[in-house]
C-alpha positions, 0 to 999 in steps of 0.5 A, spaced: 309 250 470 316 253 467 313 253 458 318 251 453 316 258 450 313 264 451 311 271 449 315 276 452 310 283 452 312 290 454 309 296 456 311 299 449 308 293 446 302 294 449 301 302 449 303 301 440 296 296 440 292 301 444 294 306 440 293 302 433 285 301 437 284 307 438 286 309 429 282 308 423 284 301 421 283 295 424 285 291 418 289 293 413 292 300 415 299 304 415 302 299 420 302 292 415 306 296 410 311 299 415 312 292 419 313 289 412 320 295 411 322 293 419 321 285 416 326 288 410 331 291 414 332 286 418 332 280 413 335 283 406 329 282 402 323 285 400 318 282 404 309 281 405 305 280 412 300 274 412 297 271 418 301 265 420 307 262 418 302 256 416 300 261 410 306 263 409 309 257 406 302 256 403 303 263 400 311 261 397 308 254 394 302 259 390 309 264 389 312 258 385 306 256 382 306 249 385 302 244 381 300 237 381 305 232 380 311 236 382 316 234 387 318 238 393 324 236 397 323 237 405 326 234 412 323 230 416 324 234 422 319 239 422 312 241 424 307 239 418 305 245 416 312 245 411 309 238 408 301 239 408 301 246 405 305 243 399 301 237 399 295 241 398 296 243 392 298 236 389 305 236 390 308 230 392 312 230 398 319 227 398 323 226 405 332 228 404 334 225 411 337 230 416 344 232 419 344 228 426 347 234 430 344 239 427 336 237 426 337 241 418 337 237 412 342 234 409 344 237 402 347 229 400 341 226 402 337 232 397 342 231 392 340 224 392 332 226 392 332 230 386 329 227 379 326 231 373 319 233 377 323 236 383 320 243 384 323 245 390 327 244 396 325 247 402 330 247 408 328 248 415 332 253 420 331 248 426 331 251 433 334 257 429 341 255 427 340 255 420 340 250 414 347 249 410 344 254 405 350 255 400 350 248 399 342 248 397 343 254 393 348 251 389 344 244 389 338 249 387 342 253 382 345 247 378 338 243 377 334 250 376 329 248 381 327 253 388 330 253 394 325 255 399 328 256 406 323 255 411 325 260 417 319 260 422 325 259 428 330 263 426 329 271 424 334 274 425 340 268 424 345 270 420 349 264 416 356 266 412 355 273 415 348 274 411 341 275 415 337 269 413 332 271 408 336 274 404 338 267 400 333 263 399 329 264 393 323 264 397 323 265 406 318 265 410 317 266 417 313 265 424 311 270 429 307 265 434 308 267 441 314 262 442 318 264 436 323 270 436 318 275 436 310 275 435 304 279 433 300 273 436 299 269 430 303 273 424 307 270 419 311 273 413 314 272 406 321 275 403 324 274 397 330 277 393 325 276 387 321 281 385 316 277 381 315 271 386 314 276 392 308 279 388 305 272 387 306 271 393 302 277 397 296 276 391 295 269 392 295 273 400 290 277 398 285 273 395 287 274 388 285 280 387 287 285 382 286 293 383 290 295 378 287 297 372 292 296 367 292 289 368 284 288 367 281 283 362 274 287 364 274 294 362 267 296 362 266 297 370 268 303 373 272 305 378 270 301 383 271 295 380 277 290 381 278 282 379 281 275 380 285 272 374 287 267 380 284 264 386 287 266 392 285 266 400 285 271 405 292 271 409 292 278 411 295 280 417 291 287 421 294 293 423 292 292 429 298 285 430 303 288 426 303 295 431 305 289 435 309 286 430 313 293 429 314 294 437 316 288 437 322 288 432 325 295 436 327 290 441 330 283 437 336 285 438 335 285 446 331 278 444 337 276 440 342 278 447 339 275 452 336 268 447 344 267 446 346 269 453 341 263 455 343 258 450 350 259 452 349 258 460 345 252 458 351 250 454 356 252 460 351 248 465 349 242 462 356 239 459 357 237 466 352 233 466 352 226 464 349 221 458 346 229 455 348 231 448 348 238 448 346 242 441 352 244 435 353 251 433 356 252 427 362 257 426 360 261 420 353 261 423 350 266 429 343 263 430 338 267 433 336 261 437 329 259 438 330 252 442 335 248 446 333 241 443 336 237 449 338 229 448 339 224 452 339 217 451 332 214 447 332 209 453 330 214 458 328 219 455 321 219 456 322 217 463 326 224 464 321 228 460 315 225 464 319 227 471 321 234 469 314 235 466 312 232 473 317 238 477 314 243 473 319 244 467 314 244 461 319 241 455 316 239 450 319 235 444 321 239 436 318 234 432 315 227 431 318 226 424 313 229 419 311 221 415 309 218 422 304 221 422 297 217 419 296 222 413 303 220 409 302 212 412 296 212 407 302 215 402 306 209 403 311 212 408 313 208 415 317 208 420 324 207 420 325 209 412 329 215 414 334 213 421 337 220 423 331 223 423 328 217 427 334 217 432 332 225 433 326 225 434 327 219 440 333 222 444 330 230 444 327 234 450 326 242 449 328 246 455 325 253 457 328 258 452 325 265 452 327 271 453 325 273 461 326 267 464 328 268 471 335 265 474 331 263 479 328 258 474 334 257 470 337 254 477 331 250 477 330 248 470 339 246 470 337 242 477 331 239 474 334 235 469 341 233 474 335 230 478 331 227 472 337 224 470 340 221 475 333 218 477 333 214 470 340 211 473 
C-alpha cells in the first residue's frame, strides 16, 4: 500500500535520537529549549514544545484564558481536535463556512459570526496553504477578539512573504508522522505576545510556578514551587525534540521536493477529466502537507474504493467537524454549512510525502486515470 503520508526518517535522524538516549535527559533537557529556537527561526515567534499538536491548541485556548460561554469561531473542515479542545473549557463552538476552492475559512462567513461573546477565531491551514490571514487579523484587530491560526499542516508556509506563525496571535503546530516534519508525536505553540506564550507554556507544564517572586507560600525552602492554575503535563521530552531538531535542518529539502510533487501532480492530473485539482494562491507559497484531489461526489466513493483496492492508500481530509454525533447533541445537522459539505463529498488525499518514488508517482497518476474511467 502506497500511504497518503509518511515520516521521512534518516541516518542523521536516528544517530541525533541515539545520542540524545545515551545523554542525561530523557525528559525535559537541553534539546527542548533548542528545538523550541530552531521552531523560532523558522516561524518568526518565540515558541513552546508540547507533546501533540492536540495540546497545543488546548494550550493556546488556556493562553487566551477561555471560559465558559465565550464563542469561538472555527471552519468545519478540519480535524476535531480545533472544535474539542475548546469545547472543553466551556466554550461554545461557532461554525463560519469555508472557501469552496481552498478548504480555509471564509473571513465574510466570520465576519457574519461575530457576536458580543466571540473570543476568538481560529483559522485552519488546510492542506498548508495558509488561511487568508490579513483579513482575519483585520477582522481580529477591529472586533478586539484573538485570532488563532491553527497550522498543524503547514510549517514552513509563508503567506504575503511572512512565515506563518508570525501573524497570528496564537499559532500552533503539528509534528505527527505525516506533517511536514515529526518527532513522533510533538506538537508547538508560537506567539508574538510575550504574555500569552507564558500562559501558554505554564498551562503546559501543569501550572507550576518555580520562580520565587511569584510565590504566595513563602515559608518552604528552596525546594518549594506552586500552582496559582491548573495546568496539565504537555511537555515534549528531549529525546523526540533531537528528533525534532534533525528534522528542521532539513525542511527546506522537505519543502523542495513537497513542491516539486505537488506541481507534478498538478502538471499530470490536469489532464485528466472530471478532477478538480487544488488552488494556490499567488501571494502564498505553501509547504504543502496534502493533495486534496476532487472529483465528482457521485463517484467519489467509488474512486476511493477502487484506488484503495490498487493499493494507493487515500484518504479522505475531514468529515465536517458538526457531523459528528458530539455537536448532533449540540443541535447541529447536516446541510447547515453547504461549502463545507460539498468539500467533504467530492475530496480524496493522494500520496504526498517526501521520498515518494517515481515509480509510485506513475502508479498513483495511472491509478487514478484507470479508477476514473472505470466510474464511466
Amino acid at each position: 500500500m502506497i500511504p497518503y503520508g509518511r515520516q521521512s526518517i534518516n541516518v542523521d535522524d536516528i544517530a541525533a535520537v541515539v545520542a540524545s538516549l545515551k545523554g542525561q535527559y530523557l525528559t525535559t533537557g537541553p534539546l527542548v529549549e533548542q528545538f523550541e529556537a530552531e521552531i523560532e527561526k523558522i516561524v518568526g515567534a518565540p515558541t513552546v514544545a508540547v507533546s501533540s499538536g492536540t495540546a497545543a491548541l488546548h494550550c493556546a485556548y488556556a493562553a487566551i484564558q477561555l471560559k465558559p460561554g465565550d464563542e469561538v469561531i472555527t471552519p468545519p473542515i478540519t480535524f476535531i481536535a480545533t472544535q474539542a479542545t475548546a469545547a472543553l473549557f466551556g466554550a461554545r463552538i461557532v461554525f463560519a463556512d469555508i472557501q469552496s476552492d481552498t478548504g480555509n475559512i471564509n473571513p465574510a462567513a466570520v465576519e457574519a459570526a461575530i457576536t458580543t461573546r466571540t473570543k476568538a477565531i481560529v483559522a485552519v491551514d488546510y492542506a498548508g496553504h495558509p488561511a487568508e490571514l490579513m483579513e482575519l487579523r483585520k477582522l481580529a484587530d477591529k472586533y478586539k477578539i484573538f485570532l488563532i491560526e491553527d497550522a498543524a499542516h503547514s510549517i514552513g508556509s509563508v503567506y504575503r512573504n511572512r512565515p506563518v506563525g508570525s501573524i497570528a496571535d496564537i499559532t500552533t503546530f503539528s509534528f505527527f508522522p505525516t506533517k511536514n516534519l515529526t518527532t513522533g508525536e510533538g506538537g508547538a505553540i508560537s506567539s508574538i505576545h510575550s504574555d500569552l506564550l507564558e500562559r501558554a507554556k505554564r498551562f503546559s507544564r501543569q501550572g507550576l510556578i518555580r520562580d520565587n517572586n511569584e510565590f504566595i507560600i513563602r515559608s518552604e525552602g528552596v525546594w518549594h514551587q506552586e500552582v496559582h492554575n491548573f495546568g496539565l503535563n504537555y511537555r515534549l521530552p528531549d529525546v523526540l525534540c533531537a528528533l525534532g531538531v534533525s528534522q528542521i535542518a532539513r525542511l527546506g529539502e522537505f519543502k523542495q521536493e513537497r513542491t516539486a510533487l505537488f506541481n507534478s501532480y498538478i502538471e499530470t492530473l490536469q489532464m485528466i477529466d472530471k478532477l478538480t485539482l487544488p488552488t494556490k494562491r499567488e501571494y502564498v507559497d505553501p509547504m504543502w502537507h496534502l493533495f486534496p484531489l476532487r472529483v465528482d461526489p457521485e463517484i467519489r466513493t467509488q474512486v476511493f474504493n477502487a484506488l484503495r483496492a490498487k493499493g494507493v492508500g487515500v484518504q479522505v481530509n475531514y468529515i465536517p467537524a458538526y457531523w459528528h454525533p458530539v455537536f448532533k447533541r449540540l443541535g447541529f445537522k447536516q446541510g447547515m454549512f453547504p461549502e463545507s459539505e460539498k468539500f467533504y463529498r467530492s475530496e480524496i488525499s493522494i500520496p504526498m510525502y517526501v521520498g515518494i518514488q517515481d515509480s509510485e508517482f506513475e502508479y498513483v497518476v495511472e491509478s487514478i486515470r484507470d479508477s476514473i474511467t472505470f466510474t464511466n
